[in-house]
C-alpha positions in Angstrom: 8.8 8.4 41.8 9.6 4.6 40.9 10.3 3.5 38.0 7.3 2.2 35.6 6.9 -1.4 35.5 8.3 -3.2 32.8 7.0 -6.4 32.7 3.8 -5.5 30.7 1.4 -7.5 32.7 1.3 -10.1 29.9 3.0 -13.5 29.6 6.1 -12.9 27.9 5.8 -13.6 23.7 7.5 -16.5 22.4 10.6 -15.5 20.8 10.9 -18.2 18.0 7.1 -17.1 17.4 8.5 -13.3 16.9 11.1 -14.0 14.9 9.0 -16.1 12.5 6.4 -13.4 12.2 8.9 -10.9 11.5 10.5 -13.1 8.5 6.9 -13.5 7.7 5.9 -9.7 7.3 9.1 -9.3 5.7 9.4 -11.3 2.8 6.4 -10.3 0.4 7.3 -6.5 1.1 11.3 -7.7 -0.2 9.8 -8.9 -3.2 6.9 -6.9 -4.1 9.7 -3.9 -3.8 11.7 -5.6 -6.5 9.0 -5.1 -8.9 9.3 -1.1 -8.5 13.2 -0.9 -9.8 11.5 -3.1 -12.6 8.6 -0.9 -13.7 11.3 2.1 -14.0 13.5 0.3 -16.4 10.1 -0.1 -18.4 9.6 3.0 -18.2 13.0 4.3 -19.6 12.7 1.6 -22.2 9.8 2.0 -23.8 10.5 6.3 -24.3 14.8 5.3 -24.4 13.8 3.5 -28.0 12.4 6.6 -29.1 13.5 8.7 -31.8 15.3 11.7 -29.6 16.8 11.7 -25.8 14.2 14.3 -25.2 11.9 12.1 -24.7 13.3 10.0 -21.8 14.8 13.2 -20.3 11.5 14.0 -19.6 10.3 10.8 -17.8 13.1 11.5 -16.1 12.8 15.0 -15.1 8.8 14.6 -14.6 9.3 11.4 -12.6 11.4 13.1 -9.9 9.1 16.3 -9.4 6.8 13.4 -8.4 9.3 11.4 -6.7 10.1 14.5 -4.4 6.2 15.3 -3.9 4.8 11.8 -3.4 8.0 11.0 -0.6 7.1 14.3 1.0 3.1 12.8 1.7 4.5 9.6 2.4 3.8 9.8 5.9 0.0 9.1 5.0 1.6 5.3 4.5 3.6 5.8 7.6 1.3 7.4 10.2 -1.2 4.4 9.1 0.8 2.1 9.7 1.2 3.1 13.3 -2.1 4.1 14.5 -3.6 0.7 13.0 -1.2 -1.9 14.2 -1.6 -0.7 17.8 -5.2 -0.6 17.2 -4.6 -4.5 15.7 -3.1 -5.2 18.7 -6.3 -4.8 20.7 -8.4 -6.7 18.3 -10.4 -3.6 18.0 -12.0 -3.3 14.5 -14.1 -0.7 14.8 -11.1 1.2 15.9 -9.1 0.4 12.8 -11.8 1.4 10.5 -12.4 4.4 12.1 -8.5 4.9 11.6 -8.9 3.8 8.2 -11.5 6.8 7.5 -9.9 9.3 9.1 -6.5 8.8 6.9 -8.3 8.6 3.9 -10.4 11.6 5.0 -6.8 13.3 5.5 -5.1 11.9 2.0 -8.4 13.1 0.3 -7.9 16.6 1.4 -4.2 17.0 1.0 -5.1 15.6 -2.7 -7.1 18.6 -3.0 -4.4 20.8 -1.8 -1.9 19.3 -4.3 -4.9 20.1 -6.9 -5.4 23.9 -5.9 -1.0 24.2 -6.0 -0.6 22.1 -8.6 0.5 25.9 -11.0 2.7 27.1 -7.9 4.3 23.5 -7.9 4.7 23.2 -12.0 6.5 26.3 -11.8 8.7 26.0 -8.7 9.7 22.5 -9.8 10.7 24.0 -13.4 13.0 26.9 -11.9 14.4 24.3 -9.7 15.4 21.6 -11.7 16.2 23.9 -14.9 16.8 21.9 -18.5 16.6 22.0 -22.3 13.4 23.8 -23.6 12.8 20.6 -25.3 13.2 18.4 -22.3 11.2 20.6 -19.6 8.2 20.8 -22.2 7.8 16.9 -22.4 8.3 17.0 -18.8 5.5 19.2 -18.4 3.1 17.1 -20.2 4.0 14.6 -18.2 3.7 16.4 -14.9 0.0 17.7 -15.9 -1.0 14.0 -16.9 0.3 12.5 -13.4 -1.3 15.4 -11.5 -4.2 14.2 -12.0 -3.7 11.4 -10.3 -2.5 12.5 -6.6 -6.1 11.2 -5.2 -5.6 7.6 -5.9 -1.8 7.8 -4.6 -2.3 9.2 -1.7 -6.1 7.1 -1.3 -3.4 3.9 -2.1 -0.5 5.1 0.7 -3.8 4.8 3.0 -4.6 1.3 2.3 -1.4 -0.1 1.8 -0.4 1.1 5.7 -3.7 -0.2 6.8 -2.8 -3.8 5.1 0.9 -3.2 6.9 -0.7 -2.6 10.0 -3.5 -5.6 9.8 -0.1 -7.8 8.6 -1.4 -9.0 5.5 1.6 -9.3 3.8 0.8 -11.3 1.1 -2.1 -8.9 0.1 0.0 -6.5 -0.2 2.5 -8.1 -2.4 -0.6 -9.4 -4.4 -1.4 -5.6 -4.7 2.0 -4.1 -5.6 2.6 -6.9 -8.2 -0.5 -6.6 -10.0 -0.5 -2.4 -10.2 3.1 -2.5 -11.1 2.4 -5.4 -14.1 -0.6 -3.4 -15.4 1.3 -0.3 -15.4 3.8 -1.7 -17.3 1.7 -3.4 -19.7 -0.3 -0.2 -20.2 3.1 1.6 -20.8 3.6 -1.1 -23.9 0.1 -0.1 -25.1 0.1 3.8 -24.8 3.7 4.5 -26.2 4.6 2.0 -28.8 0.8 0.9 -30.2 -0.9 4.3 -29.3 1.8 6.8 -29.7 1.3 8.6 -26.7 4.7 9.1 -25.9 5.8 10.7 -22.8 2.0 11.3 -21.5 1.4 7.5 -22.6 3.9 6.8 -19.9 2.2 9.1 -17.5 -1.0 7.9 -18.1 -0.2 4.1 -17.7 1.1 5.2 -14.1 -2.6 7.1 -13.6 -4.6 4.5 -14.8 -2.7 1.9 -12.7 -3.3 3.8 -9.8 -7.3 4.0 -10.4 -7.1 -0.3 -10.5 -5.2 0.0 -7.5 -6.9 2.1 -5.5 -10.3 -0.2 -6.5 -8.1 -3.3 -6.0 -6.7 -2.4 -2.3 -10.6 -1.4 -1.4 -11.7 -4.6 -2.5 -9.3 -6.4 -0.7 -9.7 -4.1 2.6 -13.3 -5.1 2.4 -12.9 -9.2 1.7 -10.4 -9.9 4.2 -10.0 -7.0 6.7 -13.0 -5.1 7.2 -16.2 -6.6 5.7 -18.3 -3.8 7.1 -16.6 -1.1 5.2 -18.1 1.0 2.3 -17.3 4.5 0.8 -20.5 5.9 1.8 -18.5 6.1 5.2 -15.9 8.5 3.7 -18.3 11.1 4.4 -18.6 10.4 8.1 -17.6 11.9 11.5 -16.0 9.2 13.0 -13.0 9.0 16.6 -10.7 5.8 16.0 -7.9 8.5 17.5 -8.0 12.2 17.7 -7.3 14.0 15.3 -4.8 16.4 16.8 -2.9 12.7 17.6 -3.1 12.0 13.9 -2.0 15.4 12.7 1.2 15.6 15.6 2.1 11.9 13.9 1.6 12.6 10.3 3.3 16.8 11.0 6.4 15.1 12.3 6.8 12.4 9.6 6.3 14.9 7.3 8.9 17.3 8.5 10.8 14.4 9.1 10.9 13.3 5.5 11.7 16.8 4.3 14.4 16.2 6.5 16.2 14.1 5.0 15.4 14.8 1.0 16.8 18.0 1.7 20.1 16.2 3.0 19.7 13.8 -0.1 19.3 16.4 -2.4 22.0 18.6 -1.4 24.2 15.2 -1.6 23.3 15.3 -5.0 24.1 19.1 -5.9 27.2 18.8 -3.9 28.3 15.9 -6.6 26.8 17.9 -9.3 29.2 21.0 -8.3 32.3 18.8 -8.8 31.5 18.0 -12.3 29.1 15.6 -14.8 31.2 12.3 -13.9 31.1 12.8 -10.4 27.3 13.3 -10.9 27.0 10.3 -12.8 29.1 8.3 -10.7 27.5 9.2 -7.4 23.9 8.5 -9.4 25.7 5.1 -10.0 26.4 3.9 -6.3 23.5 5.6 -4.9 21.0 3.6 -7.2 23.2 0.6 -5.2 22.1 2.0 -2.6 18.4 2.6 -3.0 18.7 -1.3 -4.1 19.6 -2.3 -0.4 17.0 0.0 0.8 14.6 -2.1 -1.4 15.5 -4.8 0.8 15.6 -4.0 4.3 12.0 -2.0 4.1 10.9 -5.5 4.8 11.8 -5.6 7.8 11.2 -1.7 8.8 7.9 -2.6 7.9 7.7 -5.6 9.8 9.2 -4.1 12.9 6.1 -1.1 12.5 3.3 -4.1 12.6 4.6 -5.8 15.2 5.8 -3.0 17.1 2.8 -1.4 16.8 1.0 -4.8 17.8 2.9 -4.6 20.9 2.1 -1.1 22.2 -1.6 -2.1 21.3 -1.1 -4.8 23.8 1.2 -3.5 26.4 3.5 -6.2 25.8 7.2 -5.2 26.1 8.6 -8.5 25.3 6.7 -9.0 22.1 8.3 -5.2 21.3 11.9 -6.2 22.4 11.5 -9.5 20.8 10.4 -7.5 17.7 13.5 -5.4 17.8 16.1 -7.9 18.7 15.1 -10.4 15.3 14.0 -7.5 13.1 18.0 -6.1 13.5 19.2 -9.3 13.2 17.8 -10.4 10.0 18.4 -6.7 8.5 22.0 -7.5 9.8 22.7 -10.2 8.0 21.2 -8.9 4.6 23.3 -6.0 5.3 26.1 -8.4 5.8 24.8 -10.4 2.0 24.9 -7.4 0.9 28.6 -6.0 1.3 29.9 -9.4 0.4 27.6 -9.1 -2.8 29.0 -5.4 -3.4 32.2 -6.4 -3.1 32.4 -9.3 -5.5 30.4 -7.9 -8.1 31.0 -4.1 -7.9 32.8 -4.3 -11.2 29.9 -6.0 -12.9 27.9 -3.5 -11.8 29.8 -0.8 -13.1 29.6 -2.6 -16.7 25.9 -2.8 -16.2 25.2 1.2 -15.7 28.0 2.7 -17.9 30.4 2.5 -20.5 32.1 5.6 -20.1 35.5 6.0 -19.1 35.3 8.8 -17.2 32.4 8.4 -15.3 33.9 4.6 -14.5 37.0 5.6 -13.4 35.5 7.6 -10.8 32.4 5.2 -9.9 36.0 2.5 -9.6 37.5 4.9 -6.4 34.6 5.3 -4.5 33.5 1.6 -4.8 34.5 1.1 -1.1 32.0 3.6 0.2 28.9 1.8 -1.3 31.0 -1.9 0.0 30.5 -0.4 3.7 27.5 1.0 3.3 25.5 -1.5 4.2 26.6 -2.3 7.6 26.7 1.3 8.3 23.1 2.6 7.1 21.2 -0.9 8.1 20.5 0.3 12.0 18.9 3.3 11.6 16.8 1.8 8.8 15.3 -0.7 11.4 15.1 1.9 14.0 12.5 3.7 11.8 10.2 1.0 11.7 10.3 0.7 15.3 9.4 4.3 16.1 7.1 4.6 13.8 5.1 1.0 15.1 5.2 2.8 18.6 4.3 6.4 17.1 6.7 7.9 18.7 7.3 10.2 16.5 8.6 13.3 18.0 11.5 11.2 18.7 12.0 10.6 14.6 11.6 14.3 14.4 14.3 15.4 16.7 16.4 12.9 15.4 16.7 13.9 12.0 16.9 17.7 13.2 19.7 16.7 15.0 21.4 14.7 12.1 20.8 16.4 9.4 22.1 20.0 10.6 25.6 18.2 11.6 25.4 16.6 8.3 25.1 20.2 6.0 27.6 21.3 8.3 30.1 18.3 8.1 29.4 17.9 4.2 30.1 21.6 3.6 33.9 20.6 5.4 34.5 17.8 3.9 33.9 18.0 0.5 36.2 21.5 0.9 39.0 19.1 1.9 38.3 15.5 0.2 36.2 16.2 -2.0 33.6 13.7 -3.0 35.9 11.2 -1.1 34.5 14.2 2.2 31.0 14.1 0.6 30.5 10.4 0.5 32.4 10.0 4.5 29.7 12.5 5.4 26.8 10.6 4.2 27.9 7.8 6.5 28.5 9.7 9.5 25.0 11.1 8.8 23.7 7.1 8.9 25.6 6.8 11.9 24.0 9.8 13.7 20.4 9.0 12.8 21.1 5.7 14.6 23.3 7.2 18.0 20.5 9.6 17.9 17.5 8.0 17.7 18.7 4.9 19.8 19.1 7.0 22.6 15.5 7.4 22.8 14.6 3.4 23.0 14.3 3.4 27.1 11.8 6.3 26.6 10.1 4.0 24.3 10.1 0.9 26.3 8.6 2.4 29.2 5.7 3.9 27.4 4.9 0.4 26.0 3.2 0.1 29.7 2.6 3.4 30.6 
């Protein structure tokens, strides 16, 4: 059999074109994500000014219950993305609002589900991530107060990857900016003038997600899809099938488990070697989740316009797409490890003041200095996959990486310790990319197929 043909059938997309779109897609979701490190300070200030540690321990504790269960659905935002971008790449509306009502069909019902297992969850969470009487009790209020609010997160994932996928950046910065300032401002309200305390804090998140969720309709309706309306929640409707949106959103999902189990046991591994390792590693990897802040721009803008292209069978709009989108996530990369290693230090200062947990954060400052240039590639590789849905791909990948990665940690740490823990983290980078770049022909040549 020959070959496919590669060419597309279209007239070639003009590069300087791509790579201004892609800077264009890019920049709102840079700076609407710097607002999220910003509402968590808030949220640690306004209970860190209260009259015991309990009280931000259980922010703290609560927050990453959620932060584990909200990641774990985040392929709602994902799968959305993919399936509506290549459906914006036809021009077909109906098609994307069909999407649209089919994923918040989905998030609806997995809502549910978090509803019905909300008691199983409580308690697993609890024997998992054991703490002071105290501590776990305010974290329980503030699990049951931010419970109730898994519709209108997951109805949010649904319209923020429909905006992705329609590239309307700047409605979704308008979107993020504006839940993120009223949950802050609510936090002000409900802790320090209502004296709600740790629920206040729970509740200003809730009740920010409610405006959202009517917010991101709104917009959906003025500028995307003027036809829309909720009575259409409650239809039967085929933008793709739903076996196509369950393999998507089952992968990602596995996927994503993936990899917070390999996060996680990074963490316990550092936890095992003592409290200023712990604290240390909590140090560089918040350094880390910073330049993950900034290159989801450009994973998102590589799943528009990737997706854009498979909707149109164009293979040079989707190699254009890849070529700019690594280059520009290279060179923040490359801003970034010059930034890391000038400032380190002041960084340090910033986070701690303790000797102990400084002198060790000090050592390992060269892991977080390379870190950028090693993690940045497999970051832009997701948002190419997941553009193309492709994501059996993404699946295997992280099968494949992760295993190696228990294995190698396990080693390493045995012989180097958190020296061996942190070198596996970035061999684990390095194998999501080898891995998953292996299967780019196989996603070129269904761009035509």
């Amino acid at each position: 059999m020959s070959n496919p043909d590669l060419s597309g059938g279209h007239p070639p997309s003009n590069s300087d074109k791509i790579q201004k779109r892609v800077w264009f897609l890019a920049w709102p979701v840079i700076l609407s994500n710097c607002s999220i490190p910003l509402l968590g300070m808030v949220d640690a200030a306004v209970v860190g000014h209260m009259d015991s540690a309990i009280y931000l321990g259980g922010v703290a504790l609560g927050a990453l219950i959620f932060d584990f269960v909200y990641w774990a659905v985040g392929f709602l935002r994902m799968g959305t993305t993919g399936f509506v971008a290549q459906a914006f790449g036809r021009r077909d509306l109906e098609e994307i609002k069909a999407i649209l009502i089919q994923a918040m069909q989905l998030a609806l019902g997995i809502a549910l589900v978090l509803w019905v297992l909300a008691w199983p969850i409580e308690k697993f969470a609890f024997f998992v991530l054991q703490a002071e009487a105290a501590v776990e009790e305010q974290a329980r209020f503030y699990y049951w107060a931010r419970i109730l609010g898994a519709p209108v997160v997951l109805f949010n994932y649904v319209v923020m990857g429909t905006l992705m996928g329609m590239q309307k950046p700047k409605l979704t910065l308008v979107l993020q900016v504006l839940t993120n300032g009223l949950n802050i401002v609510l936090d002000l309200i409900f802790v320090w003038i209502f004296h709600w305390g740790v629920e206040g804090v729970a509740y200003a998140t809730v009740v920010a997600q409610v405006c959202s969720a009517g917010l991101g309709w709104w917009l959906l309706q003025k500028h995307c899809l003027p036809q829309l309306s909720l009575g259409q929640l409650k239809q039967k409707v085929s933008g793709v099938s739903w076996s196509e949106m369950v393999r998507v959103n089952g992968h990602l999902f596995v996927r994503t488990t993936l990899l917070m189990g390999a996060l996680a046991y990074f963490t316990a591994s550092g936890a095992y070697m003592g409290t200023a390792i712990l604290a240390a590693n909590a140090i560089l990897m918040n350094l880390q989740y910073l330049l993950s802040f900034a290159l989801d721009g450009f994973a998102h803008a590589a799943e528009s316009l990737v997706g854009e292209g498979f909707g149109k069978k164009d293979l040079h709009h989707v190699d254009q797409t890849i070529k700019w989108v690594m280059i520009f996530s290279g060179v923040v990369a490359a801003a970034f490890t010059v930034l890391y290693a000038v400032a380190y230090p002041l960084f340090l200062q910033m986070m701690t003041s303790l000797p102990e947990v400084m002198e060790v954060a000090t050592s390992h400052g060269f892991w977080i200095i390379v870190s950028p240039l090693i993690c940045v590639w497999c970051y832009g590789l997701d948002g190419v996959f997941i553009g193309a849905t492709q994501t059996r791909a993404m699946l295997w990948s992280m099968v494949f990486s992760a295993f190696l990665y228990f294995g190698l940690a396990t080693w390493a740490t045995e012989h180097w310790q958190n020296h061996g823990l942190w070198a596996a983290l970035m061999v684990f980078y390095i194998l999501r990319l080898v891995s998953l770049g292996a299967f780019v022909p196989k996603l070129r040549q269904r761009v035509v197929a």
